[in-house]
C-alpha positions as CSV (number, residue, x, y, z in Angstrom):
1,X,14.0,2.1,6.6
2,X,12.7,5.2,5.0
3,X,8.5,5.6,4.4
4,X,7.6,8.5,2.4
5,X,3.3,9.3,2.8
6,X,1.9,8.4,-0.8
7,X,-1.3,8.4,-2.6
8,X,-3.4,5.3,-3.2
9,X,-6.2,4.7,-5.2
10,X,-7.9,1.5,-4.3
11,X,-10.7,-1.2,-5.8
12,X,-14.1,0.2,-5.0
13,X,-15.7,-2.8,-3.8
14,X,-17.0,-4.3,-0.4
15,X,-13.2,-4.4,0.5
16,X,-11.8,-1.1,-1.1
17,X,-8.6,-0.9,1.2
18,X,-7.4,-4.2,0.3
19,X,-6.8,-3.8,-3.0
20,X,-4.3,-1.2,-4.3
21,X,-4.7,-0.3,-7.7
22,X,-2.7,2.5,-8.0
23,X,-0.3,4.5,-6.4
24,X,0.8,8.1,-6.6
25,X,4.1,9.7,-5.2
26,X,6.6,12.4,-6.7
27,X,4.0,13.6,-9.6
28,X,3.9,10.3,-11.2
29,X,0.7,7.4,-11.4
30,X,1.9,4.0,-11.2
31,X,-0.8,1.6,-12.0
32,X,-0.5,-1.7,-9.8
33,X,-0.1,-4.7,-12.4
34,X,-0.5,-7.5,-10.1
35,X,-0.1,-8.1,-6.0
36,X,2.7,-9.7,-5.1
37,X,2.0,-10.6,-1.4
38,X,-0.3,-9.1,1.2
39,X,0.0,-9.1,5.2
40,X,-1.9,-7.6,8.2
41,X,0.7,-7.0,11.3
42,X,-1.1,-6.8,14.4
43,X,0.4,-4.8,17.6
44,X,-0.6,-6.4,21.2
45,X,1.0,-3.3,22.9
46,X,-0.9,-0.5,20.9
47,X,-4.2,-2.8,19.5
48,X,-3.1,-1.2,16.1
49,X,-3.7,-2.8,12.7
50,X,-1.0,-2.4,9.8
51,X,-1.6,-3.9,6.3
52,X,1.3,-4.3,3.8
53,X,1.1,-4.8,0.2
54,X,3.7,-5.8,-2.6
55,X,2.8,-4.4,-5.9
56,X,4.5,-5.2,-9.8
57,X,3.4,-2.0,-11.7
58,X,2.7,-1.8,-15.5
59,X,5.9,-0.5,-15.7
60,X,8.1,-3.6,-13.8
61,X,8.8,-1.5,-10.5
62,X,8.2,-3.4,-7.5
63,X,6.6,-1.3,-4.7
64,X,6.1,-1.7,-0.9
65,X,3.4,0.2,0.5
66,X,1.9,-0.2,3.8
67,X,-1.5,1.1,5.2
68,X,-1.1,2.2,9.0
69,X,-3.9,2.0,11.6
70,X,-4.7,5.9,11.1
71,X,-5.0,5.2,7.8
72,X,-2.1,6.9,5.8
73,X,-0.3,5.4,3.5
74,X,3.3,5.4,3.0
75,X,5.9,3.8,0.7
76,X,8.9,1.5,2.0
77,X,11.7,2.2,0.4
């Protein structure tokens, strides 16, 4: 599984990081349509916190980015 770092811009509300609305990587903006799914993986070992999101953007791609303890995020490609 390959994770490239990318760029996301999020809701600014009480809950900013939970919401991704849009997402930059190789030049290009993709602006997140509608969220597919959403999960928080937890890590007993390392008490780490990882959040995954599923996007659609407005141009049909579906994206998987996730949102690491340290708080960079990277796409899954």
């Amino acid at each position: 599984m390959t994770r490239r770092t990318v760029r996301v811009e999020c809701y600014a509300g009480g809950r900013a990081d939970e919401t991704p609305r849009r997402i930059s990587f190789e030049g290009r903006e993709h602006v997140v349509a509608r969220l597919l799914a959403e999960s928080v993986e937890e890590s007993l070992a390392a008490n780490q916190q990882t959040r995954r999101y599923k996007v659609l953007t407005d141009e049909g791609l579906v994206l998987e980015v996730v949102r690491s303890s340290d708080g960079a995020w990277r796409l899954v490609s």
